[in-house]
C-alpha positions as CSV (number, residue, x, y, z in Angstrom):
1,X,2.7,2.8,-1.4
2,X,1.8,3.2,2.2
3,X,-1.1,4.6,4.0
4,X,1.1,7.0,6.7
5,X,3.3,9.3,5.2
6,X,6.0,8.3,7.1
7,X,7.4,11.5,8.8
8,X,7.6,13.6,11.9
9,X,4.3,15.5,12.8
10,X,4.9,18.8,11.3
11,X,5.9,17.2,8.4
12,X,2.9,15.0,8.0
13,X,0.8,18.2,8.9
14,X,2.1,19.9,5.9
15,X,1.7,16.8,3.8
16,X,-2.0,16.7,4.5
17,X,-2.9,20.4,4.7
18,X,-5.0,20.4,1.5
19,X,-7.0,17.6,2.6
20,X,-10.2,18.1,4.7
21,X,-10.5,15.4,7.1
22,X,-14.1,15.2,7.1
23,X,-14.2,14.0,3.5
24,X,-10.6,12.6,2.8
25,X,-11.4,9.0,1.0
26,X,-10.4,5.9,2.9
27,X,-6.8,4.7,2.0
28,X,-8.6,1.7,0.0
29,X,-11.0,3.9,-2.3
30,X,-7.6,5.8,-2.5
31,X,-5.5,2.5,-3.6
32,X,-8.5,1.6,-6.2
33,X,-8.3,4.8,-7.8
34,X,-4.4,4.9,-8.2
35,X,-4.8,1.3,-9.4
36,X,-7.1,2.1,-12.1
37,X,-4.6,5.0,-13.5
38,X,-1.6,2.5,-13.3
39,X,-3.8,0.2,-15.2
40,X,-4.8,3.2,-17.6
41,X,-8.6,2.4,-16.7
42,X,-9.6,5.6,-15.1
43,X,-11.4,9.0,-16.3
44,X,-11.9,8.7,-20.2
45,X,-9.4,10.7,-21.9
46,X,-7.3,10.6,-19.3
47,X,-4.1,8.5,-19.6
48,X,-0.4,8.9,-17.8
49,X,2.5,9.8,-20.6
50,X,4.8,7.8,-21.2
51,X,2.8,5.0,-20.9
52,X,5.5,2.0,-20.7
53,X,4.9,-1.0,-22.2
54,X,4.3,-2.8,-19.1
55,X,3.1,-2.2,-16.0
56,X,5.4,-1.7,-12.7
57,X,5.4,-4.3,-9.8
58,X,2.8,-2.5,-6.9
59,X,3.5,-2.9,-3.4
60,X,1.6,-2.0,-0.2
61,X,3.5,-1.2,3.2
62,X,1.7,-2.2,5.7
63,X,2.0,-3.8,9.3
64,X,-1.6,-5.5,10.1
65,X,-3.6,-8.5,8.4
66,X,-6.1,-5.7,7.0
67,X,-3.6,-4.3,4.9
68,X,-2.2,-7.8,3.8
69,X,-5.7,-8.3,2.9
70,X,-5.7,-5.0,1.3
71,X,-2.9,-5.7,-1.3
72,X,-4.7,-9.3,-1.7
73,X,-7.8,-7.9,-3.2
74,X,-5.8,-5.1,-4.7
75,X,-3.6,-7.2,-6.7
76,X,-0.3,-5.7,-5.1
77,X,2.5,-7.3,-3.3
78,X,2.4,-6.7,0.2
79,X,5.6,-5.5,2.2
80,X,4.8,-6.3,5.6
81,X,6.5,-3.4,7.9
82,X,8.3,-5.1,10.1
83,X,10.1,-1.8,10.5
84,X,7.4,-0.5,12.4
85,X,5.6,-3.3,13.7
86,X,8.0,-6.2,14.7
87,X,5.6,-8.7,16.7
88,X,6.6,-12.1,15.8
89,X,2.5,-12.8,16.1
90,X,1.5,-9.9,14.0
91,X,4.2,-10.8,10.8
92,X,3.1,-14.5,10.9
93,X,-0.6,-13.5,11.3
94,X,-0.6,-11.0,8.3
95,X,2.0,-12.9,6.1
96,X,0.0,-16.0,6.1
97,X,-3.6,-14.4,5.6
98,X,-1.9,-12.6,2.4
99,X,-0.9,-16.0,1.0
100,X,-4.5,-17.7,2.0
101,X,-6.1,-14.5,0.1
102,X,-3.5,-13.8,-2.6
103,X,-4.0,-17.2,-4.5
104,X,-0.4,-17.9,-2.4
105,X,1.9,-15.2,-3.5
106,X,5.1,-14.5,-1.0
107,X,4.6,-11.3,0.6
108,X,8.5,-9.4,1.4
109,X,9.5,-8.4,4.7
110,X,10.9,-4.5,5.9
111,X,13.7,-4.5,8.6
112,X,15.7,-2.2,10.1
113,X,19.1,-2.8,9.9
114,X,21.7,-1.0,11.6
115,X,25.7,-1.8,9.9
């Protein structure tokens, strides 16, 4: 998952036309919550069908040390988005602090590759 939704303004605009932007939750109260569904821990009662027998992998998209550190906390893989943010200073920054704060998983990096 990823905090933007990844598309041209009018597209993002229709995305997030149900949300009012004064009380939209932050991305990470957001994350929590769709943690505790895939870990069927959320609203008694409530529990996604078919539940598998185990769990998929998670991974964040992100492209700054706050969402490395994000993932960290979260218990997700981080995917650094290298795609969108290619600066040598920020991958090393945000790979490294996922490692020092993920007990020293590997994050994955996103290119863009033209063939």
């Amino acid at each position: 998952v990823g905090k933007a939704p990844g598309g041209l303004p009018l597209a993002t605009q229709a995305l997030q036309a149900a949300h009012d932007r004064q009380n939209k939750p932050a991305f990470s109260q957001q994350l929590s919550q769709l943690t505790a569904y895939l870990n069927d821990d959320a609203e008694p009662g409530l529990s996604a069908t078919p539940l598998p027998p185990h769990g998929a992998q998670r991974f964040l998209l992100g492209a700054s040390k706050e969402s490395a550190t994000l993932a960290a906390e979260s218990g997700w893989i981080f995917v650094f988005a290298a795609h969108l943010n290619s600066n040598p200073q920020d991958i090393r920054e945000a790979l490294s602090h996922y490692a020092a704060h993920s007990g020293g998983r590997k994050a994955l990096l996103a290119v863009a590759a033209i063939v």
